[in-house]
N, C-alpha and C positions, 0 to 999 in steps of 0.2 A: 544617793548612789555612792558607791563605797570606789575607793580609788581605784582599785582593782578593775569594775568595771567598765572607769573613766578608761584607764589605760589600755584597758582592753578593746573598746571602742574606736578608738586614735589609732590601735593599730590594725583594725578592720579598714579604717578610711583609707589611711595611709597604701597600704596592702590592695586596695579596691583600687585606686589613681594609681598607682605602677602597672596593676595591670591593665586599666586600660590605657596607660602611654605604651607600654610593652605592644597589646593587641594594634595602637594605630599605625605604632613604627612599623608594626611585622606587615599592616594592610598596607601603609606607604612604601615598605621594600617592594613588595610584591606587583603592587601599582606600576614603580619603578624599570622593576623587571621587565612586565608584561610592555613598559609603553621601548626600553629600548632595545629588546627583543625582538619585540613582535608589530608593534603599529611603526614604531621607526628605523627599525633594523637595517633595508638600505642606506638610508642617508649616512647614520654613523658609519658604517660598513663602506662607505665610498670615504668618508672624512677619515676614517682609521687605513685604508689605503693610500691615504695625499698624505698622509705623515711619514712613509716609507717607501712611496715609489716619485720616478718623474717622468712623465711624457713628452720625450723630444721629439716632433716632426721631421722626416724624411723627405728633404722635396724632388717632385717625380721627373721623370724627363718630358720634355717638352714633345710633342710631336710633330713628326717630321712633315715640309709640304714637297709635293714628287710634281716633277713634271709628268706629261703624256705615259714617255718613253723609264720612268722610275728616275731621269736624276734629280738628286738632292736639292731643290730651292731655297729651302731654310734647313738649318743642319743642327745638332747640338756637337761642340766641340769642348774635349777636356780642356779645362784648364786650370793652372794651381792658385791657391790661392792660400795668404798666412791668416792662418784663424786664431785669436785668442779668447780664450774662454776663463773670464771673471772667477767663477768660483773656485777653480783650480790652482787659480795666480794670489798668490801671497799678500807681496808687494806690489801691486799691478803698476802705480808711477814708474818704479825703481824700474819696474819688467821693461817698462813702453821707452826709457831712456835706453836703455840695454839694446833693444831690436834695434832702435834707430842708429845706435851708435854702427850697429853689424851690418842694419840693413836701412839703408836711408829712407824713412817714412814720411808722405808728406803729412806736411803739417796738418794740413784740413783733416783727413783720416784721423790720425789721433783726437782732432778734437772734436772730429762728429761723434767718434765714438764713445770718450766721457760727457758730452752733453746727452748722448741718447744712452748712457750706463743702465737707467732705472727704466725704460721701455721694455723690456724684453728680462726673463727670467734669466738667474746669473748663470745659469749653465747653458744657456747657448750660446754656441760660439760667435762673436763679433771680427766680422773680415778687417783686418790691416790693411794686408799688399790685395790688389784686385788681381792681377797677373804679374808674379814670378816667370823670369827667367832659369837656364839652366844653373850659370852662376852663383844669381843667387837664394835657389834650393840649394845647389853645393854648401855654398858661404853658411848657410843654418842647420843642416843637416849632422857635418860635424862637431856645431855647437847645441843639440837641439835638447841635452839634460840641463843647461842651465838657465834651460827657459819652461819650469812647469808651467803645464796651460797652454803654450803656443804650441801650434803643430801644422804642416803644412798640409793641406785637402785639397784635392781634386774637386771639381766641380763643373757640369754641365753650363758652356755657356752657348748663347743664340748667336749661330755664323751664317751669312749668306753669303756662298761662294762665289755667287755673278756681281755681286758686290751692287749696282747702278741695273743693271739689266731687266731686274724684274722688281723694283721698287714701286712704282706705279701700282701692280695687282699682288703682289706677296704682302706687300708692307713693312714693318719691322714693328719689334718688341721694347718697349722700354723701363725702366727701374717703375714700382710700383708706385704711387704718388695718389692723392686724394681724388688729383684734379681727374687723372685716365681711371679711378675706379667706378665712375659714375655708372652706373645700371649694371656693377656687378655685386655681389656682396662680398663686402670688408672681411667679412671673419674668413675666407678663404684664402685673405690673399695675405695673411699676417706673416707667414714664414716663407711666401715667394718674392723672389727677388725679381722675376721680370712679369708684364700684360701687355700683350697686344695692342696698339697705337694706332693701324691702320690698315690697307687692303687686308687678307684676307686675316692677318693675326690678328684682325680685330673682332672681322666678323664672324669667325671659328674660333674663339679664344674658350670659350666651355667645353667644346671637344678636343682642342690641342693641350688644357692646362696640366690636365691628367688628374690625380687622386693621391693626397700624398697617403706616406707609408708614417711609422712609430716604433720607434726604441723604447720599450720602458727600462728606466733604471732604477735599481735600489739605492737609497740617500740615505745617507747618514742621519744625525739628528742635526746637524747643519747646513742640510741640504744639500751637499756632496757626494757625485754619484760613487758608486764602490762596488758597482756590478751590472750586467746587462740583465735582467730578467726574461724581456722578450723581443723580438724583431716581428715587425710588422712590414713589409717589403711596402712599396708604394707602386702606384698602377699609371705606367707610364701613359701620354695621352695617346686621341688616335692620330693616326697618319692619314693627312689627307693629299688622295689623288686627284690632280686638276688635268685638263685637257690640253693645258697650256704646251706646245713642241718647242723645243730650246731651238731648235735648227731656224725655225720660223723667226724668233722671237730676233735671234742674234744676227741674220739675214736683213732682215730689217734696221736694226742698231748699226749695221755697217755703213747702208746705204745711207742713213741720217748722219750720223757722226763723222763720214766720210766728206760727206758736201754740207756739213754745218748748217742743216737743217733745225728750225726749230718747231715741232710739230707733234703730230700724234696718230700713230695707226693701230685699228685692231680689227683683228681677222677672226669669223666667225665659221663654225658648220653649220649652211642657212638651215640644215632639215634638223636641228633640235636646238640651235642656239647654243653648242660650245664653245666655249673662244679660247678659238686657235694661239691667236700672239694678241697683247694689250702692252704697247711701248708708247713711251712720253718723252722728249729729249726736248732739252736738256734732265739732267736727271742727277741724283743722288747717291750717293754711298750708303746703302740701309746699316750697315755697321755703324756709321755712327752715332746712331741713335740707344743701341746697345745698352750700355753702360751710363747712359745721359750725355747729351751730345755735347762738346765742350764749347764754349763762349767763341772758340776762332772760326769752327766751323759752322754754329749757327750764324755768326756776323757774316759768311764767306754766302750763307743759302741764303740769307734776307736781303743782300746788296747784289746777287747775280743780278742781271739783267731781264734773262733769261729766265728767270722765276721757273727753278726748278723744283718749288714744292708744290706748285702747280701739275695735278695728275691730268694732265690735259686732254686722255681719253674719258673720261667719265664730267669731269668740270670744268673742260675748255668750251668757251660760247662763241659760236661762229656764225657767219649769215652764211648760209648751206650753197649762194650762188645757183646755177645753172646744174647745180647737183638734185634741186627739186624738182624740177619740171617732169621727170616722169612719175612722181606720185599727181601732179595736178593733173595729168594727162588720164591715167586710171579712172581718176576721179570724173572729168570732162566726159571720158567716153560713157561710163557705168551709168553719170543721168540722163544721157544724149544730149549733153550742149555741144558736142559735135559725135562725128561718126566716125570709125579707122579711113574713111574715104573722102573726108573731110579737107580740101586744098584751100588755102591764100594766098593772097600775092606779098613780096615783101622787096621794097625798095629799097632798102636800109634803115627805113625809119617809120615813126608812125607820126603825127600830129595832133594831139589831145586838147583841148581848151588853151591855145596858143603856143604849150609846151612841144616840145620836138622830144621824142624819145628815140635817139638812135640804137642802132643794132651794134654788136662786135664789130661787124665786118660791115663799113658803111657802103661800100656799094651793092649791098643787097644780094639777097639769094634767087630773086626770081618768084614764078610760083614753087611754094613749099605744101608737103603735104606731112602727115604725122612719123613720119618713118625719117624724112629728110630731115624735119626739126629735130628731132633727138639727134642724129645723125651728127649734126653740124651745129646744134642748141643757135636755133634762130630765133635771136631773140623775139621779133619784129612776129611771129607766129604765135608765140608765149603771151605779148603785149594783148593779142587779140585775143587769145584766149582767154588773159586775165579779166579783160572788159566783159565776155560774152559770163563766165563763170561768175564774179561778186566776190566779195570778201565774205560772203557767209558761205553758201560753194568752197571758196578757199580754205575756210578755216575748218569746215568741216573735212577736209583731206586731209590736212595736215594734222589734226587729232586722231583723225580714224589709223592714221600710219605710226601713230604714238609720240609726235611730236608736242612739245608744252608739257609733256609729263617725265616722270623719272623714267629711265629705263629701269624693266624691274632686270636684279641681274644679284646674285650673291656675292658682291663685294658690294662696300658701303659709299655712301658722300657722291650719289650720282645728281648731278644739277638739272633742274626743270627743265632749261631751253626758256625759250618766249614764243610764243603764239598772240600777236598782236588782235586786237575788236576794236570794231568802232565804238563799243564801250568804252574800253582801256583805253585809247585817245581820246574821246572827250573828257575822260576826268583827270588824264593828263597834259593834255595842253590845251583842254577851253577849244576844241576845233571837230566841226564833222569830217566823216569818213569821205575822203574823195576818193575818184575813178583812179586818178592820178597813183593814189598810195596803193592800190591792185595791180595798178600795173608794174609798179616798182617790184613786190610782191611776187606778183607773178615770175619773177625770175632769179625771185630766191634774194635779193634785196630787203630795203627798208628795215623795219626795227626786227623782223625773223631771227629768231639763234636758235641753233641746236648744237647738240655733242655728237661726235664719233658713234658713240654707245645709240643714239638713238638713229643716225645715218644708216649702221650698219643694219641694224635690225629691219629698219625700214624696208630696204633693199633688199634683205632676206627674202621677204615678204612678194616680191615681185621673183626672187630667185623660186622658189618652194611651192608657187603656185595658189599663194593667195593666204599663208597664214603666218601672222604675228608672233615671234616666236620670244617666248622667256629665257633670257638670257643667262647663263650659270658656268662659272669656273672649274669650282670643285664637281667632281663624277663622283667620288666614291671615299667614305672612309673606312680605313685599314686597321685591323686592331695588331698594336705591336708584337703582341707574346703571341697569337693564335696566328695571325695573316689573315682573318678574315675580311673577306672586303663587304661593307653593306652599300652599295647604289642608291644614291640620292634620290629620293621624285622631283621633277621639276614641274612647275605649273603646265600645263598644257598650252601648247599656240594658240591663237585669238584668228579665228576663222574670219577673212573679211569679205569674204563671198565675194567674190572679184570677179564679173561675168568673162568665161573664158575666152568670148572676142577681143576684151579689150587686155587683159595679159598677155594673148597672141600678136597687139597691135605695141604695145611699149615694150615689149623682148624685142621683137622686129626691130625698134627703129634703136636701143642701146647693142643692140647686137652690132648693124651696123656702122655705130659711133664707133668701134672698135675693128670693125673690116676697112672701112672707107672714113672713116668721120673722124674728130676732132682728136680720138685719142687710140688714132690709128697706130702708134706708137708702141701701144702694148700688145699687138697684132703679134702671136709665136708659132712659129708653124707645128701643128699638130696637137696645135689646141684649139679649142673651142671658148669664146669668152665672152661675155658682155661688160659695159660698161658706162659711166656717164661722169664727163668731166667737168667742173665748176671754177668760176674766175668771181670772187668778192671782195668786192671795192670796202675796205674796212678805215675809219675816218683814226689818223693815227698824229693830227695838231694843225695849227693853225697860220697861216702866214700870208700877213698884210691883209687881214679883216675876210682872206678864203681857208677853206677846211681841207688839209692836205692828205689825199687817199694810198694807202699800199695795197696790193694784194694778195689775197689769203689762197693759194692753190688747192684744190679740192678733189676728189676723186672717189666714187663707188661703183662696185660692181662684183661679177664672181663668173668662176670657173670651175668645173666644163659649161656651154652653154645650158645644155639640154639636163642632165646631171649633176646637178653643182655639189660639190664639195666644199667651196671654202666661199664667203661673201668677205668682201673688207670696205673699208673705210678712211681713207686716206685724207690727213690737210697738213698743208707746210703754210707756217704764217710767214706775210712781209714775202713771197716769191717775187714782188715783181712782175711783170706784164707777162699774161699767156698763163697757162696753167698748168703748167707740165712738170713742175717740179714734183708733184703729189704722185708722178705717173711711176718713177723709177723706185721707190717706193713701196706701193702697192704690187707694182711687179714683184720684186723681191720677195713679197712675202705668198703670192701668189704660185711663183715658179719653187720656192722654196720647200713648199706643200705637195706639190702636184709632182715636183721632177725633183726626187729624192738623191737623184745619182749625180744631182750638179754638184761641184762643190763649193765650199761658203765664198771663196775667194773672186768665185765669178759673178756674187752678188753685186760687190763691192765698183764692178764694170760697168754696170745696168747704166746704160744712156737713153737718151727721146731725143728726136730732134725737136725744137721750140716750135719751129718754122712749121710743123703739121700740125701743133696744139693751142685752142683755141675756149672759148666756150664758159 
């Protein structure tokens, strides 16, 4: 082969492998093309927008909670606050000595906020001062070009203007934290500053939080914003309306904080279960939970006495006293272990397996029949009932009226109660059930507890004519920007089929209790009312090897008789002998309801005399 066609060959090869590197490159470009075009074309296309823009969250307003009548119970209030913002600050040290020098910052602040620097992208802003003064906005306003990055913001915070009044059922709001995000999700709450902690901001906290809004910015190649692109407004939350009446609520707080009550009333509407007033005293400032409560004031709530973190209508446990006996009575008549025409005799006392069980009143009421015992709560009539009815009889009323369970009710942390078996006693203290513990039983003694919350409801029950009603604060939520209102459903009452003789025969004899009986006291003319008052013996220490007893004053009922509007639930703990503390009270919040034109100030007069009240 002659050179020529050597040479000529080499550069066929040659010539052949360029094109096909040229032909692969050109199928790899194309390849290329097609996959970041067209099979991946989002993803780059969102990653080529995060190189040029930034999304700052907008957070929403909170939404408001209304009483009855529209006023404000929780509120959002401006207030200023000194923001700096990293990316825009130079020298940020040199900045943070500068402010302090102008404006005195405490120490912790500056150092939360270089410890938490790298949490949070460098251009949102980090709070300073929590709450600025007039001053000192003055004081940095005129200085405020030689601080880039700092600037002073307004900002929506959580006020409640009754301050202690409605802390029990509103609740309050507090700084966002691992421990209170439990059963919501994290990634909503990255850029809020406050959640819900308790009554109702806890349990509407997804309808109150709102929806935040979005700024996007164009950034530099440093990540420096240098323009607003878009506003994304954010969607305040709803507005929730409750049933709750200030007039009612604050009638009642007079009468308690007046005569240094420590106790708990709430007032329901028995024919759907709204509640009227829910007060707990001693009580709380919900403000200061706000911002995270500070070290003097939680030491000041965990050493009160008073245990005023105690919401003591829904988690206070009480033996319900002589406040029971007209659910056993219902129950009594409905199996026939007696009849409304049923009489006993009563001496003052009864005599059981050697024991002596006396009455209130020990020289005895004579013969008693069903109307006189509720009238006058004899005990001595109760005793004998207790015997003829049993502790399964017993326990079966006391469930059937909702006692041992939670009240259902739309605010959270409502406590069981006890509902005692001669189960639960033998496997707590190795002993059978005696006659004895029934009869103690029977008058609302022994190991029995209930709450308010399940009192009232109970007594509804007898107000409404025989149904269990689900208990609910909020009525309706409100949407900010429109005013739409949507109305909640609530469960339906719990039909307890009550044969209409024997609701005929325990209205009779609490009605009474209130014309002629024990809490004759609450007797107003031109009303109509029923009612049933409790005295329980509560074991409060010990001395020289005996168990030394106070007592817890008690009261349920409601008004108009025939019509009820309002049922309530009254107890004062530690009253002392008689029962009558629970009585001025419950007036209060009764009269408060029904007789709109009195004013607050003649709550504050509500007396009983001792000497009629009994039971």
């Amino acid at each position: 082969m002659s050179p020529n066609a050597v040479r000529a060959g080499r550069f066929r090869g040659r010539l052949a492998l360029a094109i096909t590197l040229l032909l692969l490159a050109f199928v790899y470009l194309v390849w290329r093309l097609v996959d970041l075009e067209v099979l991946h074309y989002q993803r780059f296309r969102q990653m080529a927008q995060a190189n040029h823009t930034a999304i700052v969250p907008v957070a929403p307003a909170r939404g408001l909670i209304l009483a009855s009548h529209g006023q404000i119970l929780a509120a959002n209030h401006p207030r200023y606050v000194l923001e700096i913002i990293p990316d825009e600050t130079e020298h940020l040290h040199a900045t943070l000595k500068h402010i302090d020098q102008l404006l005195p910052v405490p120490k912790k602040n500056i150092a939360h906020l270089l410890r938490t620097l790298d949490d949070k992208p460098p251009y949102i802003p980090r709070i300073l001062l929590h709450r600025m003064n007039a001053q000192q906005i003055a004081a940095f306003s005129v200085r405020d070009m030689q601080f880039p990055g700092v600037q002073v913001a307004a900002q929506w915070h959580r006020y409640y203007p009754y301050k202690t009044l409605f802390t029990s059922v509103v609740g309050y709001v507090g700084p966002v934290s691992a421990r209170n995000l439990k059963g919501f999700d994290p990634q909503k709450y990255i850029y809020r500053r406050f959640i819900g902690e308790n009554g109702l901001e806890y349990a509407f906290e997804r309808e109150l939080r709102g929806k935040f809004g979005y700024q996007i910015k164009d950034v530099n190649a440093l990540g420096v914003p240098v323009a607003n692109l878009r506003n994304i407004a954010p969607t305040p939350g709803d507005n929730l309306l409750t049933s709750l009446r200030l007039r009612v609520q604050r009638a009642v707080a007079r009468v308690m904080r007046r005569n240094h009550f420590r106790g708990a009333l709430v007032a329901v509407n028995p024919n759907n279960g709204a509640v009227i007033a829910s007060y707990s005293n001693p009580s709380f400032n919900a403000n200061w939970f706000v911002n995270g409560i500070s070290e003097v004031h939680w030491q000041s709530l965990l050493q009160d006495k008073g245990r005023p973190l105690l919401n003591r209508v829904a988690q206070g446990l009480y033996p319900p006293g002589s406040c029971i006996k007209p659910f056993y009575s219902i129950e009594a008549l409905q199996d026939h272990v007696i009849s409304p025409h049923f009489h006993t005799y009563c001496p003052g006392y009864i005599r059981l397996g050697g024991h002596v069980y006396w009455d209130w009143y020990r020289s005895g009421f004579g013969e008693t029949g069903l109307t006189k015992a509720l009238a006058w709560s004899v005990d001595v009539f109760f005793y004998k009932l207790a015997i003829k009815m049993g502790i399964q009889r017993q326990d079966a009323a006391l469930w059937r009226f909702g006692f041992g369970h939670p009240a259902p009710i739309d605010t959270p942390g409502s406590a069981n109660g006890f509902v005692p078996t001669p189960r639960w006693k033998e496997a707590h203290f190795h002993q059978p059930w005696y006659t004895g513990d029934s009869v103690i039983l029977g008058i609302g003694q022994g190991y029995l507890l209930v709450t308010p919350l399940q009192l009232v409801r109970a007594v509804s029950a007898i107000a409404n004519g025989g149904y269990l009603p689900s208990l609910h604060v909020v009525s309706a939520l409100i949407n900010p920007e429109t005013g739409v209102r949507q109305p909640l459903a609530t469960p339906p009452a719990k039909n307890l089929h009550i044969p209409a003789f024997a609701l005929r025969a325990v209205r009779k004899g609490v009605a009474a209790c209130v014309t002629r009986g024990t809490c004759k006291s609450m007797a107003t003319p031109g009303l109509s009312m029923a009612g049933k008052t409790g005295t329980a013996e509560v074991p409060i220490g010990y001395h020289e090897g005996r168990t030394i007893y106070n007592d817890d004053s008690l009261f349920i009922g409601w008004a108009p008789l025939h019509h009820p509007q309002i049922a309530v639930a009254a107890v004062v703990e530690d009253g002392g002998n008689n029962a009558w503390q629970a009585l001025p009270v419950a007036k209060a919040a009764i009269l408060s309801d029904l007789r709109p034109k009195m004013k607050l100030r003649d709550f504050t007069n509500i007396v009983v005399n001792p000497a009629q009240t009994f039971g």
